[in-house]
Structure formats: C-alpha cells, structure tokens
N, C-alpha and C positions, 0 to 999 in steps of 0.2 A: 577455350574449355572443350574437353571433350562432350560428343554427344552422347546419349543416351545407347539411340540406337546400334553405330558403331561400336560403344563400349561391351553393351550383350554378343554381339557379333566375334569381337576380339577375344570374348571370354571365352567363349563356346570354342574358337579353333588356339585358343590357350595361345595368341600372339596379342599380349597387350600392350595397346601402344597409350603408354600412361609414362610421365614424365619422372615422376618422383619414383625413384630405383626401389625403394623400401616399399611402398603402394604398390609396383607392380609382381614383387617377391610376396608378398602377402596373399595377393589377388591370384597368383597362380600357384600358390601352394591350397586355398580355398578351392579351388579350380579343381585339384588335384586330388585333395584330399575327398572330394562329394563323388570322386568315380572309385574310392573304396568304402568299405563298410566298418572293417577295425579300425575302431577311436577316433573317427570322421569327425566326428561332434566335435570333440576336443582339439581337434587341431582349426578348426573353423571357429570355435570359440577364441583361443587363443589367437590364430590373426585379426580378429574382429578387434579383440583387445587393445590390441598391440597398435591397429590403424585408429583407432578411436583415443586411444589413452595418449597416441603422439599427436592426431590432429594429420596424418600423412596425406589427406584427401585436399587437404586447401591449396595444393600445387596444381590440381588436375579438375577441381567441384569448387560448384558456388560454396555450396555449404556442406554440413554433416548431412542436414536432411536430404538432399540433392543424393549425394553420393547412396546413403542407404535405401531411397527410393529406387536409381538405377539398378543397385545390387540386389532389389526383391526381398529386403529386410525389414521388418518393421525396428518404432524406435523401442518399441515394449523385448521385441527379441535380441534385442545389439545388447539391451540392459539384462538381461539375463545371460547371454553370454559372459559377458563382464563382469557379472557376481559372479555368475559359477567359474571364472576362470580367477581370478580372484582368492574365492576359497578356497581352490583346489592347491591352489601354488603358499596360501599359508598355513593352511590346518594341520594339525600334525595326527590325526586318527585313518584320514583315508587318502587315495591316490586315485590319480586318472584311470585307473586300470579298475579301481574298485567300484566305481559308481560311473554313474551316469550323469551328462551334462545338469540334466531334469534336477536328479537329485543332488548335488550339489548345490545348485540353484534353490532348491527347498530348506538345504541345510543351513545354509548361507544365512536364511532369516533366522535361527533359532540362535537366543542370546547365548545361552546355558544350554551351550551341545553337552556339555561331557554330563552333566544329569540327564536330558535325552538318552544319550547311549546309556548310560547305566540304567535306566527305567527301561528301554527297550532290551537290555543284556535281562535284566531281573524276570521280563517274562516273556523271556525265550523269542524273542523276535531278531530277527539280522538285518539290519539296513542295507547291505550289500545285494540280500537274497529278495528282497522285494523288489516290486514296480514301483514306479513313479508313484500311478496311484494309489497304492496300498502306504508308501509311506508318509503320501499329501496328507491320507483319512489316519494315517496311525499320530503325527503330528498333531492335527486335530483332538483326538482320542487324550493323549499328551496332555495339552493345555488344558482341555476340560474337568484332567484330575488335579491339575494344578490348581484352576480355580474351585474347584471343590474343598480343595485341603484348607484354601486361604480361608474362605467362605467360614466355615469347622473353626480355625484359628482365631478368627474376628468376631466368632459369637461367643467361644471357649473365654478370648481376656474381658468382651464386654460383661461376663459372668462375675470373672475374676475383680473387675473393676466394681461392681457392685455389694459385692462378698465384702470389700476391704471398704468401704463406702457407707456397708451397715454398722459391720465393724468397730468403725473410726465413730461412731455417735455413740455406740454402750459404750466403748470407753471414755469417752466425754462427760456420758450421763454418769457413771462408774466413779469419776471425776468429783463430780459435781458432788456426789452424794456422801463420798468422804471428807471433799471441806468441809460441807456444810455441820460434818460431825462434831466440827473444832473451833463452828462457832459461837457465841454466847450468846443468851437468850435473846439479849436487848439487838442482836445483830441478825440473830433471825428474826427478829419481828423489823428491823429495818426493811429488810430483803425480801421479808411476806407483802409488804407497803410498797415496796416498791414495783412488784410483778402485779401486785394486782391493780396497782395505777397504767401499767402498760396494756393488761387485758380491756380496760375503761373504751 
C-alpha cells in the first residue's frame, strides 16, 4: 500500500504512482483541474464520484476512509460532491455551467424542486443569480411558507370537520322529531317511560 506521505508528494509533481489506471486518471485530472478556477468544482466533484461510486481506492488504500484522509477530504465533503454530481447529471432545469457545486448540493435535498422554482420564479428570485447563501436562507424562507399554508389547511378542515359534526346531530334531532310525529299516543307514552327510566 502506498503511503500517505509519498502519495501528497506524487500529487503535487502530478507523477502518481497508484496501481489502479482509473485512480490514477481521476487523481490527476483532480490534480489538474484545482490549478484552474472554470468549473474546478465540478470536475473534482465528478472524479470524487466516479472513485467512490466504483470503489477504485481498494487497489492502492486500506479503505475509503484511508484514501479520503490522505486526499485532505473529509467524509461530510466526498458526500456532497456525490449529491451534487448526482443532481447535476439528472435534473433536467439546470447544468454545470449554471450553478454551483454548493448549490446543487442544496438542491439536491429539496423534494418538490419544480414548485421551489415556480415559487421562486412567482417572486422574482433566480437561483442561478444568487449565492450559496442567499439560496440556503431563500430555501429556508420556502419551507417556512409551506408549513404555514399546511398549518392554515389543518385548522381550515378541523373547522370544516366540526361544521359537518354539528350538522350531522340537528339532522338526527330533525329526525327524531318527525318520527315521533307518526307515532301513537300509547307509543309515545311508551318512549316518555322509557327515557325517563334511562335519566333514573
């Protein structure tokens, strides 16, 4: 197994000597891709992906952990690559070119993107044109009216539920009051005998 130390070494003069052919094209295009600044992100997320999602470390590292430790990655960061690359390659609203790793990653959690964008289209907001963190707290903002509406919703039918609740007993009593029209004396004094043995 390679070391640690050696491994940083080899990365830095971009000669990795890593067995597995696929590991070490990933590791130097990472390499490559961190000495520019257009769509760096995304192409570092995307090999992250791609070594993680094949497992291409178990030729060269004890483990996943081993390997991301050497590479100066945490495991909270590999996993955000991997969502956001992820997203990126199936959503059909945005491209690498239109967001940022960041926000991908944010997007990625939201169940019901396409009412997101449409509530964010409705007032006048661009996902594209914001930060990160304008979109974390717009997100936030989001949900908050979600559960508000729900909130509204669940008090509105427990109303509705009571309405039809009171309802449902004057018609009962409504009921009650025109059998009783139709029946004979002797049948109402049964039925007077009988509630008032229940009141007892």
């Amino acid at each position: 197994k390679i070391m640690a130390k050696n491994l940083l070494v080899t990365i830095n003069n971009c000669e990795l000597s890593i067995n597995n052919d696929e590991l070490r094209k990933s590791l130097t295009n990472i390499v490559s891709a961190e000495k520019v600044s257009k769509n760096s992100a995304w192409i570092v997320a995307g090999e992250y992906t791609k070594i993680f999602d094949n497992e291409l470390y178990e030729e060269d590292f004890e483990s996943a952990k081993e390997f991301a430790e050497i590479m100066g990655v945490s495991k909270g960061l590999v996993s955000q690559y991997r969502k956001a690359y992820d997203f990126i390659s199936v959503n059909e609203y945005f491209t690498a070119n239109d967001i940022s790793v960041g926000k991908a990653y944010l997007l990625a959690g939201i169940e019901n993107l396409a009412d997101f964008i449409a509530w964010c289209d409705s007032n006048s907001l661009s996902i594209t044109a914001m930060s990160d963190k304008c979109l974390r707290n717009t997100i936030k903002e989001w949900k908050k009216e979600l559960e508000a509406i729900a909130v509204e919703e669940s008090e509105t039918n427990e109303e509705v539920e009571e309405v039809e609740a009171e309802n449902t007993t004057d018609d009962v009593i409504e009921d009650i009051k025109e059998m009783l029209k139709e029946c004979s004396k002797e049948q109402l004094e049964e039925l007077k005998n009988y509630i008032e043995g229940m009141l007892e």
